[in-house]
C-alpha positions as CSV (number, residue, x, y, z in Angstrom):
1,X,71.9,90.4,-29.0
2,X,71.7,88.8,-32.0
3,X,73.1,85.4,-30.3
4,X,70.3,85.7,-27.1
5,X,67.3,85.6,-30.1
6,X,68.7,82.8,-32.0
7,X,68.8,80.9,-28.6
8,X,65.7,81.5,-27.9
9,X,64.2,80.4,-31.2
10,X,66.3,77.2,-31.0
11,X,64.8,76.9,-27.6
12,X,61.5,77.5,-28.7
13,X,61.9,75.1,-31.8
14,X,62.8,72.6,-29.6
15,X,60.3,73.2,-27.3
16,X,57.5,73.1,-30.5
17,X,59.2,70.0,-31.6
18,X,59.0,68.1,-28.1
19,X,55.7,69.3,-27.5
20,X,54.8,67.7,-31.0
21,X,56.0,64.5,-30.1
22,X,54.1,64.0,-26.9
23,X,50.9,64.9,-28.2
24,X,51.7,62.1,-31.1
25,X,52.1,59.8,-28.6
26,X,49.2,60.6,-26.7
27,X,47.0,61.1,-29.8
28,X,48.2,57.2,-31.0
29,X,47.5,56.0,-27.3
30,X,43.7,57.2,-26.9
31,X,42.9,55.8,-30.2
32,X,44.7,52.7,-30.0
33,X,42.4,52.5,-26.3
34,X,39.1,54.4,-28.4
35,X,39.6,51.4,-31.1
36,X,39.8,49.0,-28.3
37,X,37.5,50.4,-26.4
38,X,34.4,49.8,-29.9
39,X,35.6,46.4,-30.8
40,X,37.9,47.7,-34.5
41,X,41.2,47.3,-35.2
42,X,43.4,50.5,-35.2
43,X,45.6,50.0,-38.2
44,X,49.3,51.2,-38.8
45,X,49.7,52.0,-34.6
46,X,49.9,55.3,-35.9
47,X,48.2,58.8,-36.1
48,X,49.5,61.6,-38.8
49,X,49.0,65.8,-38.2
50,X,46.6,66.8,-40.7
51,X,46.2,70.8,-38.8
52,X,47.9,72.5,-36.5
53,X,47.8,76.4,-35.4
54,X,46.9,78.3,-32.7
55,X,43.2,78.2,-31.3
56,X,41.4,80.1,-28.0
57,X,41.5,77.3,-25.4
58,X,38.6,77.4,-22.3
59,X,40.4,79.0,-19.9
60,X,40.5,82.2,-23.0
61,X,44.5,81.8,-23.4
62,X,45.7,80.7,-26.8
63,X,46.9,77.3,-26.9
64,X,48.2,74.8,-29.7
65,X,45.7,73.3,-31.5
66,X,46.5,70.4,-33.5
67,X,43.9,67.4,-35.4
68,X,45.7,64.4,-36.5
69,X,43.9,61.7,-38.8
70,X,44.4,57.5,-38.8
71,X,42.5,54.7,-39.5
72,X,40.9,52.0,-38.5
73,X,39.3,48.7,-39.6
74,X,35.9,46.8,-38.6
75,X,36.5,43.6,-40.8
76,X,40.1,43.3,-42.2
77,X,39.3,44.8,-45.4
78,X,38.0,48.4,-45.8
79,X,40.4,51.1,-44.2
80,X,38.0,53.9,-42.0
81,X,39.1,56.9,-41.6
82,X,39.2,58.8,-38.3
83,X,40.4,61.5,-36.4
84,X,41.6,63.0,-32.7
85,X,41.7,66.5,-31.8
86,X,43.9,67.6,-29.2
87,X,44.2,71.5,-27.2
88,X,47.4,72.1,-25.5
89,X,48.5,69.0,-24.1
90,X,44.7,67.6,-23.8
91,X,42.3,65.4,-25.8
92,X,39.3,67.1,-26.9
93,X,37.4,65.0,-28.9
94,X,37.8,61.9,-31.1
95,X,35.5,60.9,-34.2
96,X,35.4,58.0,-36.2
97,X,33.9,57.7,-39.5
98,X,32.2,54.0,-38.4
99,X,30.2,52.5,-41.2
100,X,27.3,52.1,-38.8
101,X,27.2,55.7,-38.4
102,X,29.9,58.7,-37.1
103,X,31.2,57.6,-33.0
104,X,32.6,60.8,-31.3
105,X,34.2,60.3,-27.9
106,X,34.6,63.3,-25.6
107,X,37.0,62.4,-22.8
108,X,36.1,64.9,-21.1
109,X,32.6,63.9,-20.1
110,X,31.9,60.7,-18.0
111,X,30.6,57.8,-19.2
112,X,28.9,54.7,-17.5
């Protein structure tokens, strides 16, 4: 018994690890594409976890939550902060602290 629930918490580690890593990627993608996308440079082509815990989703299940920060730049010099929030496997929102004023993307709502 004691062997079937330590292979299921390996499983499930792994699992939480894997899951970790594609939202990373995913999370560096967008704002690589959100940077783009506004004319700045996204600096260090890399995003780090700054939350992560369990949150109500919109379909009312629980699903992994998890905010990671990075930065970008508008002239070379000064280092912006910004961040991307992420549900599950999806992109909720992503905010950057732009010194013209706060830019959120949603990509869930269409743009034109």
């Amino acid at each position: 018994m004691r062997a079937f629930l330590f292979t299921l918490l390996v499983i499930y580690l792994v699992w939480l690890w894997s899951s970790g890593t594609r939202s990373k990627l995913k999370a560096t993608a967008f704002c690589q594409a959100s940077c783009q996308e506004i004319g700045v440079q996204f600096l260090d082509q890399t995003v780090a976890l700054t939350k992560f815990g369990l949150g109500k989703a919109s379909n009312g299940w629980l699903a992994w939550q998890r905010v990671y920060e990075f930065e970008f730049t508008t002239d070379g010099a000064i280092r912006h902060k910004g961040q991307v929030a992420l549900q599950g496997d999806s992109i909720t929102s992503v905010h950057l602290d732009h010194p013209d004023g706060a830019l959120i993307f949603n990509p869930n709502q269409k743009t034109k």
